[in-house]
N, C-alpha and C positions, 0 to 999 in steps of 0.2 A: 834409881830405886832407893826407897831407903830403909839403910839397916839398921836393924836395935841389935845396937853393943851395951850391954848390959854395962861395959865400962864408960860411955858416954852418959850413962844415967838417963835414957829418954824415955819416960812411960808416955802409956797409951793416951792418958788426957794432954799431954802435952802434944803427942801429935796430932791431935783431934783437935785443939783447938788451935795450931800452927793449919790445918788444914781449912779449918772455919773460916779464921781470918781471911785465909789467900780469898776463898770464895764471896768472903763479906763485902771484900775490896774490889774484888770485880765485879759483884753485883748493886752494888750500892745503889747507885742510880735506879735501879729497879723499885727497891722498895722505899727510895725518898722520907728514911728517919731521922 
């Protein structure tokens, strides 16, 4: 699970798009850009 430690500095666009990517990367192949 992951935590937001406000002392780690992670906001929400950052884990939104650490979560895009993972999904980009395993989708890739689907959408062939």
């Amino acid at each position: 699970m992951l935590v937001l430690d406000p002392q780690k500095r992670i906001t929400i666009e950052e884990v939104i798009h650490h979560v895009w990517e993972m999904a980009w990367f395993k989708n890739s192949h689907i959408f062939k850009i």
